[in-house]
VMD Tcl script that builds the backbone (N, CA, C; Angstrom):
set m [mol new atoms 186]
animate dup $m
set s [atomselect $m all]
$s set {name element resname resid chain x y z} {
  {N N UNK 1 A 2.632 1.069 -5.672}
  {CA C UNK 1 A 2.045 1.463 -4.409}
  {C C UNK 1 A 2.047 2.981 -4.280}
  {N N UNK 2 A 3.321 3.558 -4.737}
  {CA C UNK 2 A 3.622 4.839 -4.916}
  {C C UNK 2 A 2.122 5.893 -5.724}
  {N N UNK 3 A 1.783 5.025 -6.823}
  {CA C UNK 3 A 1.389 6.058 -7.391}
  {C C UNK 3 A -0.391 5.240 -7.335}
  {N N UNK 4 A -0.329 4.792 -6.188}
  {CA C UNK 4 A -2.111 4.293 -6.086}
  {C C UNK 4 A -2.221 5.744 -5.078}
  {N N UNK 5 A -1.338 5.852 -4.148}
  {CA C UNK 5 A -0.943 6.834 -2.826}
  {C C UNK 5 A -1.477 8.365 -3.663}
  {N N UNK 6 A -0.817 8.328 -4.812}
  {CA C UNK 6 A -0.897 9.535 -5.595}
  {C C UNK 6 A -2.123 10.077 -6.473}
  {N N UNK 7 A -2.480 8.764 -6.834}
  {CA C UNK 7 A -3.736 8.593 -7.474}
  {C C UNK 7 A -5.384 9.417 -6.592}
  {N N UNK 8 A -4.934 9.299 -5.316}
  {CA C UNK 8 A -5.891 9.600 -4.089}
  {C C UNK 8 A -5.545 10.764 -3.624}
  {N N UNK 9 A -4.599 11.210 -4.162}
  {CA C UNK 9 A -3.944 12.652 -3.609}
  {C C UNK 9 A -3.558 12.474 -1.988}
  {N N UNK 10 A -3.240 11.073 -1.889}
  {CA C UNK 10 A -2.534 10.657 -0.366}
  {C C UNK 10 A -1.198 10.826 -0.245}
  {N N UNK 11 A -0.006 11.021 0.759}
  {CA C UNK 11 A 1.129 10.623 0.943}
  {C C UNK 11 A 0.928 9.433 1.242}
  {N N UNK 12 A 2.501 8.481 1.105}
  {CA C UNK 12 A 2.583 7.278 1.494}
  {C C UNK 12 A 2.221 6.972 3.540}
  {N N UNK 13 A 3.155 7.958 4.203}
  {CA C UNK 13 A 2.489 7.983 5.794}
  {C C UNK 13 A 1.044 8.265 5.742}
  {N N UNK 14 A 0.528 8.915 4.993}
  {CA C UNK 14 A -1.602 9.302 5.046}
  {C C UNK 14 A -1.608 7.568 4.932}
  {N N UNK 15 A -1.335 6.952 4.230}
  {CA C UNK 15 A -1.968 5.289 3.776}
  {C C UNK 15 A -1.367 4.339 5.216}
  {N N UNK 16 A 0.087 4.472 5.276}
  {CA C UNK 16 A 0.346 3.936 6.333}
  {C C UNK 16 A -0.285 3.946 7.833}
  {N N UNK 17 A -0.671 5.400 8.185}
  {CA C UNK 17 A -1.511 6.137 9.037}
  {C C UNK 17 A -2.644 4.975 8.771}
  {N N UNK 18 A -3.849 5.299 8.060}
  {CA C UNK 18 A -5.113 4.632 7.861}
  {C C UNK 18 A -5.231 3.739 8.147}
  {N N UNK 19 A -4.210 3.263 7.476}
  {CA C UNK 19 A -3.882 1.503 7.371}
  {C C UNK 19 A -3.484 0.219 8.860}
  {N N UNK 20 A -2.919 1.243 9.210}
  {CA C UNK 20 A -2.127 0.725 10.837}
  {C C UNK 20 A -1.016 0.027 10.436}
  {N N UNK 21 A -0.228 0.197 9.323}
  {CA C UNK 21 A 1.095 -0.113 9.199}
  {C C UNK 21 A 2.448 0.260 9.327}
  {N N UNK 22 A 3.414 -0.609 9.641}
  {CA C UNK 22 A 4.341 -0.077 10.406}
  {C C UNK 22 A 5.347 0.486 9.332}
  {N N UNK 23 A 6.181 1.731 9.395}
  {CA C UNK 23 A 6.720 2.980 8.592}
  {C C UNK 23 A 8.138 1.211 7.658}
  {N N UNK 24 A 8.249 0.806 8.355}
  {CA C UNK 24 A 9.501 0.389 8.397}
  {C C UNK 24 A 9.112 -1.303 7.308}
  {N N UNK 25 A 8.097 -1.689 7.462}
  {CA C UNK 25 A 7.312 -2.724 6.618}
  {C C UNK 25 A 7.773 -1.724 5.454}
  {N N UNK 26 A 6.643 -0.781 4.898}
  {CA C UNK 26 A 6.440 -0.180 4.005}
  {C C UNK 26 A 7.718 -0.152 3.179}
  {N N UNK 27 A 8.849 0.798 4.183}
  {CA C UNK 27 A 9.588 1.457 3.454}
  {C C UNK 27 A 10.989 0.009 3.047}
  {N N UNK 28 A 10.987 -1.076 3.707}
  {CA C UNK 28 A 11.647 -1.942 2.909}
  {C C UNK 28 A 11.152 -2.358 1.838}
  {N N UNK 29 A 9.659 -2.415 1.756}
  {CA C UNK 29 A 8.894 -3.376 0.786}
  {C C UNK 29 A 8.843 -2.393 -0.920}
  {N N UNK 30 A 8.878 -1.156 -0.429}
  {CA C UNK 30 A 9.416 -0.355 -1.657}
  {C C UNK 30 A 10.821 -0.002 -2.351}
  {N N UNK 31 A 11.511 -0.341 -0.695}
  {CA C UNK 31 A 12.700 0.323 -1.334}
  {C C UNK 31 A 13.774 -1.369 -2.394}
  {N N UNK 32 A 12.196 -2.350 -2.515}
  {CA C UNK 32 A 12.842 -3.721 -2.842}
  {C C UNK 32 A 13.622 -4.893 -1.675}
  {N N UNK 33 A 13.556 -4.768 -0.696}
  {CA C UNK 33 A 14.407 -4.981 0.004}
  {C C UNK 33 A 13.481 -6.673 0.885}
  {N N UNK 34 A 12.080 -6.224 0.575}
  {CA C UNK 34 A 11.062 -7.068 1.042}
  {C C UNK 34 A 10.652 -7.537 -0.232}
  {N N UNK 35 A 10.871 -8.880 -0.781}
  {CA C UNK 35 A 10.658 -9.314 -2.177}
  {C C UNK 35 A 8.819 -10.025 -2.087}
  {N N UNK 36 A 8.914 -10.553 -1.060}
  {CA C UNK 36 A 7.447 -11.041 -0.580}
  {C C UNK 36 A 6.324 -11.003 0.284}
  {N N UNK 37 A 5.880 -9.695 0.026}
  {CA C UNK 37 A 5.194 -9.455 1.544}
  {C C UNK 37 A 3.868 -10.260 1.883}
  {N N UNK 38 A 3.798 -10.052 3.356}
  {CA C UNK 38 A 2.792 -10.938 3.356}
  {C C UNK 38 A 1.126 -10.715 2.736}
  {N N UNK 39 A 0.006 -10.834 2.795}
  {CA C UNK 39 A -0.777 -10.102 2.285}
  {C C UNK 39 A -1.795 -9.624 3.153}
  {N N UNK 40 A -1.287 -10.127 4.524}
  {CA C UNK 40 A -1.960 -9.056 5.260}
  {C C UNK 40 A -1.668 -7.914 5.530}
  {N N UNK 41 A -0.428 -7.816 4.987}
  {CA C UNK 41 A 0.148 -6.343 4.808}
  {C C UNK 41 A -0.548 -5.640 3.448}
  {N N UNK 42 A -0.132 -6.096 2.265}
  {CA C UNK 42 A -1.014 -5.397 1.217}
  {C C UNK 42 A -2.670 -5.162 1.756}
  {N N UNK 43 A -3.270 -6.036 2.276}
  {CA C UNK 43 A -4.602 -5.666 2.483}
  {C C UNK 43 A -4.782 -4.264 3.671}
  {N N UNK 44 A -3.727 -4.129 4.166}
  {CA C UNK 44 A -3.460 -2.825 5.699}
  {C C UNK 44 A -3.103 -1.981 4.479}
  {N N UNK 45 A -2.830 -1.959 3.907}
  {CA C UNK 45 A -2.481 -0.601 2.666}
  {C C UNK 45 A -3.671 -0.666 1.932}
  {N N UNK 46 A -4.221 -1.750 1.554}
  {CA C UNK 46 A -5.946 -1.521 0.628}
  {C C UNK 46 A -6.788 -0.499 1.434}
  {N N UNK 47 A -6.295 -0.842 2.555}
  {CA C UNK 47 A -7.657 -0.250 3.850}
  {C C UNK 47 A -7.131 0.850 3.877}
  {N N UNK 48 A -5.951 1.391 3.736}
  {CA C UNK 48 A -5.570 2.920 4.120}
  {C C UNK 48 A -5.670 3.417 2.456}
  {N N UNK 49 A -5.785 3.300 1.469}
  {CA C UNK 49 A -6.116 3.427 0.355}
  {C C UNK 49 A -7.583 3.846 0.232}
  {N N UNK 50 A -8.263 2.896 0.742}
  {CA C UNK 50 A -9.681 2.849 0.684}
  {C C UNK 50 A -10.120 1.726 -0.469}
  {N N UNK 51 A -9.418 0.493 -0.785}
  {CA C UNK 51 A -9.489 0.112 -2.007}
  {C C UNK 51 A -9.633 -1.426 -1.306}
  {N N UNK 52 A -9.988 -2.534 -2.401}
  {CA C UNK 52 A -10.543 -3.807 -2.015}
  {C C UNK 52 A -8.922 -3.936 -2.005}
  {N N UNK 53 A -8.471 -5.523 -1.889}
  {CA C UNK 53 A -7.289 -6.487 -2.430}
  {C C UNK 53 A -7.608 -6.544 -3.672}
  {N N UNK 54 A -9.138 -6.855 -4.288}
  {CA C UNK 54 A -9.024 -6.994 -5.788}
  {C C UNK 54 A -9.067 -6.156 -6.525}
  {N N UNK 55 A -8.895 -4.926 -6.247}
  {CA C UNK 55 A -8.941 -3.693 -6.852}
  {C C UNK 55 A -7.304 -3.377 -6.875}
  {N N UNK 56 A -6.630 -3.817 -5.731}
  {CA C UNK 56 A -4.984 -3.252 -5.641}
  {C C UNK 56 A -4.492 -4.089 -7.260}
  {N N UNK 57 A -4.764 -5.082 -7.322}
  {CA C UNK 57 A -4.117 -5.985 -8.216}
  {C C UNK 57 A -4.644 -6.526 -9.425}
  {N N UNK 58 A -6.260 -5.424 -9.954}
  {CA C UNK 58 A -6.458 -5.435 -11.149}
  {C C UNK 58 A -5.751 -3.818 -11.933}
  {N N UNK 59 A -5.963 -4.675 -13.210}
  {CA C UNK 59 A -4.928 -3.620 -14.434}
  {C C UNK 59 A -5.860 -2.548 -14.258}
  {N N UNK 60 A -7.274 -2.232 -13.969}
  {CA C UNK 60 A -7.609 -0.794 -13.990}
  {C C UNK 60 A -6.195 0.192 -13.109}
  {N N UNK 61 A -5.770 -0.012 -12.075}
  {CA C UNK 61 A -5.127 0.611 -11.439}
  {C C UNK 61 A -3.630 0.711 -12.060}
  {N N UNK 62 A -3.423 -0.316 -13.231}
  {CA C UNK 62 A -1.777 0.110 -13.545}
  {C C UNK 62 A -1.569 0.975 -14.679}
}
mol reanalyze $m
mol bondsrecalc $m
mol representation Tube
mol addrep $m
């Protein structure tokens, strides 16, 4: 997630911002702490990305 953020020359709050997600989702779901998020959350980070769902989770991006 870190380095899609980076990839765009975004910070992680610029995506969260966009996205309308809450600081505190995010920062468990990275720091491991959130093993399963839901995916309407990944799709609130696609949108602050600017990126589909099927774009977050094809290998072009890894």
């Amino acid at each position: 997630m870190k380095e899609l953020a980076v990839e765009r020359n975004m910070t992680i709050n610029q995506v969260i911002q966009k996205g309308g997600l809450n600081q505190t989702t995010i920062s468990e779901l990275m720091n491991g702490r959130t093993k399963h998020p839901k995916v309407s959350t990944i799709q609130k980070y696609c949108e602050g990305l600017g990126i589909s769902l099927s774009d977050f989770f094809s290998d072009k991006f890894q």
